[in-house]
Every structure is written in structure tokens, then in C-alpha cells.
mmCIF file of the C-alpha atoms, coordinates in Angstrom:
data_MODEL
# 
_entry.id   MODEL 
# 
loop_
_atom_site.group_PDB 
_atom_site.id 
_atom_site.type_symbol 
_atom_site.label_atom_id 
_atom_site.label_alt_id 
_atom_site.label_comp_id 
_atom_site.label_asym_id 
_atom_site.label_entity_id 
_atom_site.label_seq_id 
_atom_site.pdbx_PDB_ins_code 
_atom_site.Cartn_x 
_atom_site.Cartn_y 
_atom_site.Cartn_z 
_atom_site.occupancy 
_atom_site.B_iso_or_equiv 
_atom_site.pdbx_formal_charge 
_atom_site.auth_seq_id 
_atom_site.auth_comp_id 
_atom_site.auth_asym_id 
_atom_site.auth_atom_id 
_atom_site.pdbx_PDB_model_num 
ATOM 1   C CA . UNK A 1 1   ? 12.163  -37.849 -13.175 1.00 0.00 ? 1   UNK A CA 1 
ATOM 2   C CA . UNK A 1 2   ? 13.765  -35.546 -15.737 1.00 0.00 ? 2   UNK A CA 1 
ATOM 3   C CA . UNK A 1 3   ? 10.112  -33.811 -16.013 1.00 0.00 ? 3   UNK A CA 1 
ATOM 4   C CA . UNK A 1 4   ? 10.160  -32.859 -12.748 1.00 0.00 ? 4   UNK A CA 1 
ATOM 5   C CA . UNK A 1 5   ? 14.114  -31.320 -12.805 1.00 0.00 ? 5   UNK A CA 1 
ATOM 6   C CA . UNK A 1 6   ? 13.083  -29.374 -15.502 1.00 0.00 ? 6   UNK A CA 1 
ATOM 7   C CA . UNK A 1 7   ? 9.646   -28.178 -13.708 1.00 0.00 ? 7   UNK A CA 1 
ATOM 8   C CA . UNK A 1 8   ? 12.124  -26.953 -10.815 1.00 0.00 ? 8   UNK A CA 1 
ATOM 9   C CA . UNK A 1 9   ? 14.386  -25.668 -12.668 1.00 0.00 ? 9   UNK A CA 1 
ATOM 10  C CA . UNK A 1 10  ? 12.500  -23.182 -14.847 1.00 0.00 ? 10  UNK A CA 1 
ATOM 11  C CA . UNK A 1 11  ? 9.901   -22.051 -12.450 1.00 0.00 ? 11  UNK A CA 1 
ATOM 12  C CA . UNK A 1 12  ? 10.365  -18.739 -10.632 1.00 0.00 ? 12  UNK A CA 1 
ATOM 13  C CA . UNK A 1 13  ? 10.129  -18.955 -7.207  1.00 0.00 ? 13  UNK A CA 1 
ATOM 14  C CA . UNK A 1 14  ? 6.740   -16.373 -5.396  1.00 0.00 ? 14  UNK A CA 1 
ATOM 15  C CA . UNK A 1 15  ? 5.113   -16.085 -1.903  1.00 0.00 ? 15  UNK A CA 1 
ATOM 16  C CA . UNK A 1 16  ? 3.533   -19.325 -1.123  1.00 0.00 ? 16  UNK A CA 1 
ATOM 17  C CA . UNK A 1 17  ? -0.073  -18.902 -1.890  1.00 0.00 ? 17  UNK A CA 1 
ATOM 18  C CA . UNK A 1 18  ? -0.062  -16.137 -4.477  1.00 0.00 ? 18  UNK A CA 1 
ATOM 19  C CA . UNK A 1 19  ? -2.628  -17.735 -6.644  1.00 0.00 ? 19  UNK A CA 1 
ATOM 20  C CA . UNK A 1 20  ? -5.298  -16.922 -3.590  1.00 0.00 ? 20  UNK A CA 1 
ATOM 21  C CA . UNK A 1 21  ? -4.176  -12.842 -2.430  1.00 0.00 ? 21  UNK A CA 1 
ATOM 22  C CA . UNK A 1 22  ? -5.959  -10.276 -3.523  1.00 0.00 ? 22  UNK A CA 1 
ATOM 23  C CA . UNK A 1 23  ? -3.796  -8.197  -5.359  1.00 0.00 ? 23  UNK A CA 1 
ATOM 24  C CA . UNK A 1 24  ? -3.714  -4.005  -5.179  1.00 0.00 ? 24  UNK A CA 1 
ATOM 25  C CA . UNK A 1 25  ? -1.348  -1.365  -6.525  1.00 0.00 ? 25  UNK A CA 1 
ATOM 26  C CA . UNK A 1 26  ? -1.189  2.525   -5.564  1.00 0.00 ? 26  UNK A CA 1 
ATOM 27  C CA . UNK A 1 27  ? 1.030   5.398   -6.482  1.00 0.00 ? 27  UNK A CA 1 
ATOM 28  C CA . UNK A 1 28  ? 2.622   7.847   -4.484  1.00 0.00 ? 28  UNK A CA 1 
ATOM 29  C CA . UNK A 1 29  ? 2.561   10.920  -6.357  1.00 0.00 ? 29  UNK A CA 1 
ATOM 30  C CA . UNK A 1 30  ? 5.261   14.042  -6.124  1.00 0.00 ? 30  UNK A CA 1 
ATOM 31  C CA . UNK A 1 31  ? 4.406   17.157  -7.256  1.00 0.00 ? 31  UNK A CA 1 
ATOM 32  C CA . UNK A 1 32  ? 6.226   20.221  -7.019  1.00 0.00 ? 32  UNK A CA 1 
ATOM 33  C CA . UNK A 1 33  ? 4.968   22.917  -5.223  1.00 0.00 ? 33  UNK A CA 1 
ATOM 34  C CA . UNK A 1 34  ? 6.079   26.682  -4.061  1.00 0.00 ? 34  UNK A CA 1 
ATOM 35  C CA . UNK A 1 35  ? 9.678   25.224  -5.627  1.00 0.00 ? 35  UNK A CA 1 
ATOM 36  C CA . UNK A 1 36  ? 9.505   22.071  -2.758  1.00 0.00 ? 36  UNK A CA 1 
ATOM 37  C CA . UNK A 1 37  ? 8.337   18.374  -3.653  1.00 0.00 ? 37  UNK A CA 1 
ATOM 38  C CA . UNK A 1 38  ? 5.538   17.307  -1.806  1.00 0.00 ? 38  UNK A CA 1 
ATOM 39  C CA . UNK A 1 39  ? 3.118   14.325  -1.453  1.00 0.00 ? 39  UNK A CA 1 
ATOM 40  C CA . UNK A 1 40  ? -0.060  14.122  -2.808  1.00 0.00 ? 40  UNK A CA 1 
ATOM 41  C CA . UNK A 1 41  ? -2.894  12.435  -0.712  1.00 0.00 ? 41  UNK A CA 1 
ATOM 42  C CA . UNK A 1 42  ? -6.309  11.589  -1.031  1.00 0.00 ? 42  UNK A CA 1 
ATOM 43  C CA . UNK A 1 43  ? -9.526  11.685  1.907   1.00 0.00 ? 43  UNK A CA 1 
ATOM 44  C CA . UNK A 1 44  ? -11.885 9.094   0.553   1.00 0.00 ? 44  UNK A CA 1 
ATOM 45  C CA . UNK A 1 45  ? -15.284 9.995   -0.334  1.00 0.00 ? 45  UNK A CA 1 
ATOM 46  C CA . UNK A 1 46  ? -17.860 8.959   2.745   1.00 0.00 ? 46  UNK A CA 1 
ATOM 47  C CA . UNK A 1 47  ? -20.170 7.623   0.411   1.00 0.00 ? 47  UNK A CA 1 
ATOM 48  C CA . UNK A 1 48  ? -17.501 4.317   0.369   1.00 0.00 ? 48  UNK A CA 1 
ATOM 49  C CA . UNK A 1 49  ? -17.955 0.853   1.866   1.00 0.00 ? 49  UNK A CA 1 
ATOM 50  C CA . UNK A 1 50  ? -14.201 0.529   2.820   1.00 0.00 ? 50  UNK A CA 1 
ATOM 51  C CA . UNK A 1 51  ? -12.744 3.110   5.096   1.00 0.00 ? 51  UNK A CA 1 
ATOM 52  C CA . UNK A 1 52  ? -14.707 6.262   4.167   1.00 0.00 ? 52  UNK A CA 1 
ATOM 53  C CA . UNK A 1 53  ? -13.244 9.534   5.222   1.00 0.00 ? 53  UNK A CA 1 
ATOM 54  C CA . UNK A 1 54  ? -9.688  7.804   5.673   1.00 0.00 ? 54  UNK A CA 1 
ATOM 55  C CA . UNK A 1 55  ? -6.754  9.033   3.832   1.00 0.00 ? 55  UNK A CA 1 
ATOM 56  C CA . UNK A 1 56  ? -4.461  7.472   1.207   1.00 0.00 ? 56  UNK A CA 1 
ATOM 57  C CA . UNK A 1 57  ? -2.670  7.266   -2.023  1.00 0.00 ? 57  UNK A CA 1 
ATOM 58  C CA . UNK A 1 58  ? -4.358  6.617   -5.238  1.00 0.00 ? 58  UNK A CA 1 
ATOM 59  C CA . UNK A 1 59  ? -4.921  2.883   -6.255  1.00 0.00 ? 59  UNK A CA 1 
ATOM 60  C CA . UNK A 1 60  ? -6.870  -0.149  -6.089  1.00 0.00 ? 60  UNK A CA 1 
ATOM 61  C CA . UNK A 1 61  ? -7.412  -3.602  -7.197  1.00 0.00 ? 61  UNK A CA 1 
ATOM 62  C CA . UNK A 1 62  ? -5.317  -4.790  -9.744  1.00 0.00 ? 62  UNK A CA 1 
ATOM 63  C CA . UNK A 1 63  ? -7.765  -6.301  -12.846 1.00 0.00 ? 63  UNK A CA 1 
ATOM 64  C CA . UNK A 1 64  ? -7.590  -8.854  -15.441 1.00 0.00 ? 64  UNK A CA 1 
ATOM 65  C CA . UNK A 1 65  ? -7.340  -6.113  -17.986 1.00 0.00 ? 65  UNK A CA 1 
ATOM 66  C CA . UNK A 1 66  ? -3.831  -4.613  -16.723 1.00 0.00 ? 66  UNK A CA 1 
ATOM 67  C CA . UNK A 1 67  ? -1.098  -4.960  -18.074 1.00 0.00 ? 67  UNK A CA 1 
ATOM 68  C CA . UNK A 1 68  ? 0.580   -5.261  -14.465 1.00 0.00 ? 68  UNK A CA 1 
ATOM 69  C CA . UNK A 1 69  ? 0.816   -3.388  -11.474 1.00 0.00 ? 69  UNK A CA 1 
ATOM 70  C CA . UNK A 1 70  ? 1.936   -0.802  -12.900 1.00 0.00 ? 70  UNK A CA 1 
ATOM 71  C CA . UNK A 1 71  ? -0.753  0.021   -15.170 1.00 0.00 ? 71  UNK A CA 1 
ATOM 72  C CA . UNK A 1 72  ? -3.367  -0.940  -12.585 1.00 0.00 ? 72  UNK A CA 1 
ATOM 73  C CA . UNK A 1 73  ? -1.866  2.081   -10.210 1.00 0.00 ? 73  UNK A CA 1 
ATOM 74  C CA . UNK A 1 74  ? -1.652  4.867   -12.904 1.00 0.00 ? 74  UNK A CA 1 
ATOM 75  C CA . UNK A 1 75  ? -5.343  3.371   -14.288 1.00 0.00 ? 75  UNK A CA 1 
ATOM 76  C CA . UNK A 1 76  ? -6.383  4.178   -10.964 1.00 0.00 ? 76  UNK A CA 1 
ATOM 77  C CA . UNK A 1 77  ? -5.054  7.013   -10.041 1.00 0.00 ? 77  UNK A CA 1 
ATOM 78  C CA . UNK A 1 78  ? -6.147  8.913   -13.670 1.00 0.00 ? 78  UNK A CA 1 
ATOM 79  C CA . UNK A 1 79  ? -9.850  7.841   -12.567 1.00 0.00 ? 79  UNK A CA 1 
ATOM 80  C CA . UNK A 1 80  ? -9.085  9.286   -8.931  1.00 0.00 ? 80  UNK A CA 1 
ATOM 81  C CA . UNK A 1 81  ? -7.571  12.463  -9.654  1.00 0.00 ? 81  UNK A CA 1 
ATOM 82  C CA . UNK A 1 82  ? -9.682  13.221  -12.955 1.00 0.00 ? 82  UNK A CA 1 
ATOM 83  C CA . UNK A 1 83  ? -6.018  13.313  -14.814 1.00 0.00 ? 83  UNK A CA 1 
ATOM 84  C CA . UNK A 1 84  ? -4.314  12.603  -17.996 1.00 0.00 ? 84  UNK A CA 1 
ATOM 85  C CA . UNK A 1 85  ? -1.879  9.626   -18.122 1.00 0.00 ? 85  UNK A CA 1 
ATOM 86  C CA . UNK A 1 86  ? 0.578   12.511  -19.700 1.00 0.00 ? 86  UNK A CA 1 
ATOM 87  C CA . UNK A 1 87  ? 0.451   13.967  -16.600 1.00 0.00 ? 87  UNK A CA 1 
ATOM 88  C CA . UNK A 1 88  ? 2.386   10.762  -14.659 1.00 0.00 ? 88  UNK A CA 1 
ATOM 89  C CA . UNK A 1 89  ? 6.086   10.195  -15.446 1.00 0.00 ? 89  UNK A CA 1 
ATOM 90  C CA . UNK A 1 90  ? 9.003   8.894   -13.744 1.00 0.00 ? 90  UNK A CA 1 
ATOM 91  C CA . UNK A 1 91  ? 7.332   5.782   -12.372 1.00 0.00 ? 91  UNK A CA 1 
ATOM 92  C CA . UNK A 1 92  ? 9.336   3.927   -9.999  1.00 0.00 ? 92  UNK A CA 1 
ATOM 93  C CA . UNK A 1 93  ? 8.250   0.430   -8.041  1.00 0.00 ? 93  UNK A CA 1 
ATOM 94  C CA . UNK A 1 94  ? 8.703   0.669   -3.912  1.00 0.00 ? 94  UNK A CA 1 
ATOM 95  C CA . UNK A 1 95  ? 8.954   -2.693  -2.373  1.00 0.00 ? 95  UNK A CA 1 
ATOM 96  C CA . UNK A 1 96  ? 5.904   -4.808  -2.053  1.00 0.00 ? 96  UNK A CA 1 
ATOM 97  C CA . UNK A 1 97  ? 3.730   -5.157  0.845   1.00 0.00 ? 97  UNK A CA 1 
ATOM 98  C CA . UNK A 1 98  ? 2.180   -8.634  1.609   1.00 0.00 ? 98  UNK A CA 1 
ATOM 99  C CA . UNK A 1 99  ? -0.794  -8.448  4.233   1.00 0.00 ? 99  UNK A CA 1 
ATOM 100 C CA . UNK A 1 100 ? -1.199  -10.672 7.248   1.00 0.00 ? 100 UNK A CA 1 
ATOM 101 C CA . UNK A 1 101 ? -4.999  -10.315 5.672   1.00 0.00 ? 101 UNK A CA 1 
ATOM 102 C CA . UNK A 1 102 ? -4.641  -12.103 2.456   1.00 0.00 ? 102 UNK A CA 1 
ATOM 103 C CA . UNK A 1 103 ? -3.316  -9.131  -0.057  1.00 0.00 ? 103 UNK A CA 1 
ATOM 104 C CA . UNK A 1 104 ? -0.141  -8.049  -1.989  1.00 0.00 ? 104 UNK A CA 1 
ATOM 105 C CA . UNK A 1 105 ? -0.002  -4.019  -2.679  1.00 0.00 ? 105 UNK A CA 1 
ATOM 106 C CA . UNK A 1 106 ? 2.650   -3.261  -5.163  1.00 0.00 ? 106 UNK A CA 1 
ATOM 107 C CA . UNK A 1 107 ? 3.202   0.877   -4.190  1.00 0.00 ? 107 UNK A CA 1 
ATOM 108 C CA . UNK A 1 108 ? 5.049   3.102   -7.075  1.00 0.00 ? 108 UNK A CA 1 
ATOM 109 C CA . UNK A 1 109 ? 6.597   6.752   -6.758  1.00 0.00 ? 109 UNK A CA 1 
ATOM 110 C CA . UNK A 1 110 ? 6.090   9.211   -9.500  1.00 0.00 ? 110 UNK A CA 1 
ATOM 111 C CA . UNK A 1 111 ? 6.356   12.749  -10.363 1.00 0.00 ? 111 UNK A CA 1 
ATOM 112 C CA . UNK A 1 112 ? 3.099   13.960  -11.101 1.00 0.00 ? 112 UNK A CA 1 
ATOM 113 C CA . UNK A 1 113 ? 2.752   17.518  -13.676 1.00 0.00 ? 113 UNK A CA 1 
ATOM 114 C CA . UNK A 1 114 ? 0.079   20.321  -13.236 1.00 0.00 ? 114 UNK A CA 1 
ATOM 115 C CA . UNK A 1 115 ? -1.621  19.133  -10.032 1.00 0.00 ? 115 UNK A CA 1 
ATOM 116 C CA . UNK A 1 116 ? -3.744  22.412  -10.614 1.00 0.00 ? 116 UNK A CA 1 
ATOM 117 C CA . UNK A 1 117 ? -5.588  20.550  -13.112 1.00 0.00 ? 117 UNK A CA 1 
ATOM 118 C CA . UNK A 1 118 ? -6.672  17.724  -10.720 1.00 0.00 ? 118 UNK A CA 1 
ATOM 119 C CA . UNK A 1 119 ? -10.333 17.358  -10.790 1.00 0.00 ? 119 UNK A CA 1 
ATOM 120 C CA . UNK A 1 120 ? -11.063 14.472  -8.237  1.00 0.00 ? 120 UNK A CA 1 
ATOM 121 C CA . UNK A 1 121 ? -13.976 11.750  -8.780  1.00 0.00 ? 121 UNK A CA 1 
ATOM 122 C CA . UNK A 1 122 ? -16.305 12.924  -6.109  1.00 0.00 ? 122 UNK A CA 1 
ATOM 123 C CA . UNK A 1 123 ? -17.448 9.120   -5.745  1.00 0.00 ? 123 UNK A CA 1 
ATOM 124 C CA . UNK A 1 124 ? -13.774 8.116   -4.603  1.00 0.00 ? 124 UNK A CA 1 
ATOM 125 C CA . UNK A 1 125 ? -12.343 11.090  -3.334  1.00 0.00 ? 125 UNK A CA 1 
ATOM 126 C CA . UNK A 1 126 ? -13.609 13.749  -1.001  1.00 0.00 ? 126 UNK A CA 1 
ATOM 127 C CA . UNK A 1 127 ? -10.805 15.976  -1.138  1.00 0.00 ? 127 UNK A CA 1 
ATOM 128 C CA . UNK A 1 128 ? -7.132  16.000  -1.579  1.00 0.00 ? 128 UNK A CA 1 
ATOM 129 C CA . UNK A 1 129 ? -4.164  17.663  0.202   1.00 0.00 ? 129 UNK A CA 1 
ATOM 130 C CA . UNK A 1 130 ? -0.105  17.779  -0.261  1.00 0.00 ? 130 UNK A CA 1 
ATOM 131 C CA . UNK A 1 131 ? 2.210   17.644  2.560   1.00 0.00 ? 131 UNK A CA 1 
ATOM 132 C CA . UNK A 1 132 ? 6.245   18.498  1.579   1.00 0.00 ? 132 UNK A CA 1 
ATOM 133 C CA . UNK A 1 133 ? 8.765   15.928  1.445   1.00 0.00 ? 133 UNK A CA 1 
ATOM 134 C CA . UNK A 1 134 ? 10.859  17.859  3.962   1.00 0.00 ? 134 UNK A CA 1 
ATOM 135 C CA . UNK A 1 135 ? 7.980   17.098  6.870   1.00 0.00 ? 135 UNK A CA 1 
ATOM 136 C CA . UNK A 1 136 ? 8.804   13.657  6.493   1.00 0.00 ? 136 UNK A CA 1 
ATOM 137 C CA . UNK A 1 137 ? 12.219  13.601  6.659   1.00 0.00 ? 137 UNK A CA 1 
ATOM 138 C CA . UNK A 1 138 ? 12.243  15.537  9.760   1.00 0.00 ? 138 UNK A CA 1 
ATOM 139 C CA . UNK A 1 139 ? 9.325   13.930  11.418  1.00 0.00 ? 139 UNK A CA 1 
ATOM 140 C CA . UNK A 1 140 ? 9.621   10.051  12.855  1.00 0.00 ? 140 UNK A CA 1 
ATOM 141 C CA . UNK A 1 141 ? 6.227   8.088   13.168  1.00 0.00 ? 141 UNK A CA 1 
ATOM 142 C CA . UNK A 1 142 ? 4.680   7.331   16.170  1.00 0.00 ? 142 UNK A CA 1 
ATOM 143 C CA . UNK A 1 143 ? 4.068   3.814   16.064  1.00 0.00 ? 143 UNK A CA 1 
ATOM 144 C CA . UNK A 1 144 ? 1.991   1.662   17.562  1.00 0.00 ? 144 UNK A CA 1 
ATOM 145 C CA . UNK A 1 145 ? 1.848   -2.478  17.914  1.00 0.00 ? 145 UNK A CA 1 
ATOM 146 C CA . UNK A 1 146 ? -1.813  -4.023  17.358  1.00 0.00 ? 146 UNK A CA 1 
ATOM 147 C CA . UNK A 1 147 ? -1.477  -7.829  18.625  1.00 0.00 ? 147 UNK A CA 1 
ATOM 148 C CA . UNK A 1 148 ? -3.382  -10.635 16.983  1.00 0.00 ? 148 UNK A CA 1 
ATOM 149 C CA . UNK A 1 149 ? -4.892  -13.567 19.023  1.00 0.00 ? 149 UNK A CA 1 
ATOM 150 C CA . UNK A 1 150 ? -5.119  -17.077 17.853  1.00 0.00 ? 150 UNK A CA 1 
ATOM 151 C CA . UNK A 1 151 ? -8.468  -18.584 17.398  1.00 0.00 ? 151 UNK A CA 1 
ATOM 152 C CA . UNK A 1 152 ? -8.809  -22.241 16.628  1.00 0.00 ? 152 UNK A CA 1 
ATOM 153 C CA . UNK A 1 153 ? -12.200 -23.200 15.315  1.00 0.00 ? 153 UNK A CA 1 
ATOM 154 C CA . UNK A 1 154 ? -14.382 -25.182 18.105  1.00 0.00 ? 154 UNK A CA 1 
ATOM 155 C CA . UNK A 1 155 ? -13.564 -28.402 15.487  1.00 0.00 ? 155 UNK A CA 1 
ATOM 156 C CA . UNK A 1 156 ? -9.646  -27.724 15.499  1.00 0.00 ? 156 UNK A CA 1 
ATOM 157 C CA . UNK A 1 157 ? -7.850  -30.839 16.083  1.00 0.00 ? 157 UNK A CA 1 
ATOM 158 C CA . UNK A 1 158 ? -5.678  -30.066 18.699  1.00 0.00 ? 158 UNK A CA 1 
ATOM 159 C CA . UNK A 1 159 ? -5.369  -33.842 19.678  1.00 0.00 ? 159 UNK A CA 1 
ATOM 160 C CA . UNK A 1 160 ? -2.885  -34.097 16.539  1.00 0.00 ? 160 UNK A CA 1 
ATOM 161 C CA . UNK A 1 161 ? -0.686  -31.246 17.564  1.00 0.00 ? 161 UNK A CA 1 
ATOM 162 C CA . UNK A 1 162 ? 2.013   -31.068 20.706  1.00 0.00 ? 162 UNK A CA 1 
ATOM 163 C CA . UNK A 1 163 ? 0.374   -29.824 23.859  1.00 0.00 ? 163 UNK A CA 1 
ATOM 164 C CA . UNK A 1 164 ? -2.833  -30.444 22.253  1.00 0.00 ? 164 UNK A CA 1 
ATOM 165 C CA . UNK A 1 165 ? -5.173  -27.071 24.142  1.00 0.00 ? 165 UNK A CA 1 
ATOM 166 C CA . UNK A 1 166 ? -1.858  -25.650 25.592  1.00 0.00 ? 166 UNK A CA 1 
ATOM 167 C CA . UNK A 1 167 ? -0.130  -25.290 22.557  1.00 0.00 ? 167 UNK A CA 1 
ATOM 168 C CA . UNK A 1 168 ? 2.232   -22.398 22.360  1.00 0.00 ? 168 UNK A CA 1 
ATOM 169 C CA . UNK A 1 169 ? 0.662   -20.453 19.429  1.00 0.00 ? 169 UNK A CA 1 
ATOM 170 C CA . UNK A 1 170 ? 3.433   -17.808 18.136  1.00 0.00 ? 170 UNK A CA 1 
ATOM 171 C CA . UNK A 1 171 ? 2.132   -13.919 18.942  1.00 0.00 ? 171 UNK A CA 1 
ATOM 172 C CA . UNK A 1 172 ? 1.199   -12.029 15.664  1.00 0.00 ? 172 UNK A CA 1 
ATOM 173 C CA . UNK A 1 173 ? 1.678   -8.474  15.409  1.00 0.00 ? 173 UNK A CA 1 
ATOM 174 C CA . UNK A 1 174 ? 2.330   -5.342  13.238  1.00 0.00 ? 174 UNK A CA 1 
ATOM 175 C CA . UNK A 1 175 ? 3.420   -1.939  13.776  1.00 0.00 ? 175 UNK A CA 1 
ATOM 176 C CA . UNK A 1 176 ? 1.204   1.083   12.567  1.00 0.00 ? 176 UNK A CA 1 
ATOM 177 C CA . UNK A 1 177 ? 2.539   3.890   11.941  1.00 0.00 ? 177 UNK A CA 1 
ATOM 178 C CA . UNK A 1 178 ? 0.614   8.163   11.987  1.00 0.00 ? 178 UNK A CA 1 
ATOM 179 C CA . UNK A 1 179 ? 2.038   11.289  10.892  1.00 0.00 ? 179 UNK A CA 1 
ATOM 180 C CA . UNK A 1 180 ? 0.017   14.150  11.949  1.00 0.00 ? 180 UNK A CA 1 
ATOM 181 C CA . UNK A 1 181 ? 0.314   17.020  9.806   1.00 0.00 ? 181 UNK A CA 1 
ATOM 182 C CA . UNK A 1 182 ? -1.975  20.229  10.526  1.00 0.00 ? 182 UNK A CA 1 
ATOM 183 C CA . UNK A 1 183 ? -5.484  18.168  10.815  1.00 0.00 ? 183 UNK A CA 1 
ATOM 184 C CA . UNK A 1 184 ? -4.793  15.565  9.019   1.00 0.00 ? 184 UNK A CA 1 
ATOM 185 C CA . UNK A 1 185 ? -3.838  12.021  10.502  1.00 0.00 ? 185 UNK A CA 1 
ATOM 186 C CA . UNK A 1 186 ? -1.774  9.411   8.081   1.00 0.00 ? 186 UNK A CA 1 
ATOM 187 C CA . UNK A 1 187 ? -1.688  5.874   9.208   1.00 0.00 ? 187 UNK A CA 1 
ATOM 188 C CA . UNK A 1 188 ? -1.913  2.361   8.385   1.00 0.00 ? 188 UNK A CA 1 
ATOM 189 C CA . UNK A 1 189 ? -0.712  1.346   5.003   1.00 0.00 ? 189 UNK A CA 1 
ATOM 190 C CA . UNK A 1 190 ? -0.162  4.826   3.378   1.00 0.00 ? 190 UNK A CA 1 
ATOM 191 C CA . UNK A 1 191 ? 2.090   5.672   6.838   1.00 0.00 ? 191 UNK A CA 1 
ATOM 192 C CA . UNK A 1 192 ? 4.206   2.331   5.754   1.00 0.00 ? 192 UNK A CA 1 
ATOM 193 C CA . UNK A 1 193 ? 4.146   3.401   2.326   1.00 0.00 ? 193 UNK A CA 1 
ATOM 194 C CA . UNK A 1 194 ? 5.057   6.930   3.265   1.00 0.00 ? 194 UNK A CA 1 
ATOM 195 C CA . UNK A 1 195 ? 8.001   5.154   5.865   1.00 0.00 ? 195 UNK A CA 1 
ATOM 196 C CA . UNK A 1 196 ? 9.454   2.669   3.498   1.00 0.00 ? 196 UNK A CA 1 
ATOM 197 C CA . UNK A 1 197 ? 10.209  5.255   0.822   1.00 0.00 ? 197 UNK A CA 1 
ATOM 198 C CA . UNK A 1 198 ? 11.670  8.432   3.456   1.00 0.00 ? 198 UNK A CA 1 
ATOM 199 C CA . UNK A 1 199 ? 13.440  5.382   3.938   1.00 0.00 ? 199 UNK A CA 1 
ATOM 200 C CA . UNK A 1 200 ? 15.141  5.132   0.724   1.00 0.00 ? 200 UNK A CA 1 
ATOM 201 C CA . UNK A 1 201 ? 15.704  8.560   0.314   1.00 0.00 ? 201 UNK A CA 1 
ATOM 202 C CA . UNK A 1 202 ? 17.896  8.330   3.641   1.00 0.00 ? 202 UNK A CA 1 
ATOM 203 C CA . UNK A 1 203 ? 19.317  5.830   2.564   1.00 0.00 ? 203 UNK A CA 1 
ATOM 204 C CA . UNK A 1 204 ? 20.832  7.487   -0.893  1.00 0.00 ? 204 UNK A CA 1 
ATOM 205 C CA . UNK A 1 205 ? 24.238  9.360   -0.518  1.00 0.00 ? 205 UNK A CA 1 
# 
């Protein structure tokens, strides 16, 4: 019995089934430009399996051989943006995201030096734009609700549950959010990203 107090007692509690997400980390970068801070975005290249032409911060699947998430986003976003580590400083974590679709992304803030030297990988990135801080602070999302159905499997027991076919399943849903700035269109995760930390910078007195 004393084993298993002293199991409890020195673990750290995480999300229930951490072992099996797939685990992601991107960084917002700020750079300063015309004297104003703005955001940094990328439009991924179309040559890509997963949402080609869509736009977003740099990052991507954290790997054995990072140190955490916080090496895995400025790893990625050096090989994105063509850029010297040097060139990243003041890293900060956001608050984690965990996916109704099986993933954890760990987002980060930093300031990001000489964006004129920016070379993108044309594999990854198609292009890349800044949009100032201030645009964001003054412009709300729209926001939109996408609903999830439930969908037993043809073999789901539902003799072993209450109101066996006419259980009550519990709606799913999640709010996207888009910013439109001149022709570009930010939604989905980099919109909640882009949220969560306007956010925080409302938030400071």
C-alpha cells in the first residue's frame, strides 16, 4: 500500500491520454516594422499535403530530438523562415491548445530581429506577410460554431448504456475564429492563437 501513496504522491498530474496526442509547437513572431510591432505570418507552399495555400505561424511537430517545445518551435521556424536562431529572442509560452482531434500545440511569442533577412523554404512556405499589432486590438473576430455529430460504430453496444439508440449524446462544438486583413483571411488555429494572446495584452494594465 505504501508503494502506491508514494506513486500518487510524486506523480504530476497531465491531460488524460497524453501518452497518445500528437504533439506540435509554433511561434508567433513580432517584428518591428515602420516603428509599430507587427505579426509575422506564413501562406504555406501548395506543393503541401496538409492545408496548402492556408496561412499560419511557423511550427510543427514536436520530435524526439527536442529539447521541448520550445526548441521544437524555434527549430521550426529557423527552417521556415531561412533564419538564424540569433535572430529569435524574448521567447515567451502562450497557453496550450489541446485538439478535439487528438493534438496538443504549445504556441510561443517572440520578438523576431532583421525580418529583411528572411529567406523562406520555398517547400514550406509560399510567401509571408506582417499585419500590425494595432489591427488586432481594434478588430474583434468573426466567429463561427462548426457542430460535431456523434457516430457510434454499427457494433456499438448501446444495449449497455441508458436509453440504449436514444441516448442523449452531449453536442460537440468549437468556435473558429477569421480576421480579414487586405486579402488575406486568418482562421482556425492561428485566429485562436492570434485571439488568446490580443487577449493577454488586454488584459495587462
Amino acid at each position: 500500500m505504501e508503494q502506491l501513496w508514494e506513486k500518487l504522491r510524486n506523480r504530476t498530474p497531465s491531460p488524460i491520454g497524453m501518452t497518445t496526442f500528437t504533439k506540435y509547437a509554433v511561434l508567433l513572431p513580432l517584428v518591428e516594422k515602420n516603428g509599430e510591432i507587427h505579426l509575422l505570418f506564413e501562406v504555406r507552399s501548395l506543393q503541401l499535403r496538409r492545408q496548402p495555400g492556408e496561412i499560419c505561424f511557423p511550427g510543427g511537430k514536436i520530435d524526439t530530438s527536442d529539447a521541448d517545445a520550445q526548441a521544437a518551435a524555434i527549430r521550426e521556424t529557423c527552417e521556415e523562415l531561412g533564419i538564424r536562431e540569433t535572430m529569435i529572442s524574448d521567447v515567451f509560452p502562450l497557453d496550450y491548445l489541446i485538439s478535439p482531434f487528438g493534438m496538443i500545440v504549445y504556441p510561443f511569442v517572440a520578438r523576431l530581429a532583421h525580418p529583411e533577412q528572411i529567406q523562406p523554404n520555398a517547400e514550406e512556405v509560399a510567401a509571408t506577410f506582417t499585419v500590425p499589432l494595432t489591427f488586432f486590438l481594434h478588430t474583434e473576430p468573426d466567429v463561427y460554431r462548426v457542430h460535431f455529430q456523434a457516430r457510434p460504430e454499427p457494433d456499438f453496444p448501446f444495449e449497455k448504456i441508458p436509453g440504449g439508440k436514444n441516448y442523449h449524446w452531449r453536442p460537440r462544438q468549437i468556435d473558429e475564429y477569421f480576421y480579414e486583413y487586405e486579402n488575406n483571411v486568418i482562421w482556425g488555429l492561428t485566429a485562436k492563437i492570434v485571439h488568446h494572446f490580443v487577449e493577454i495584452i488586454r488584459s495587462v494594465d
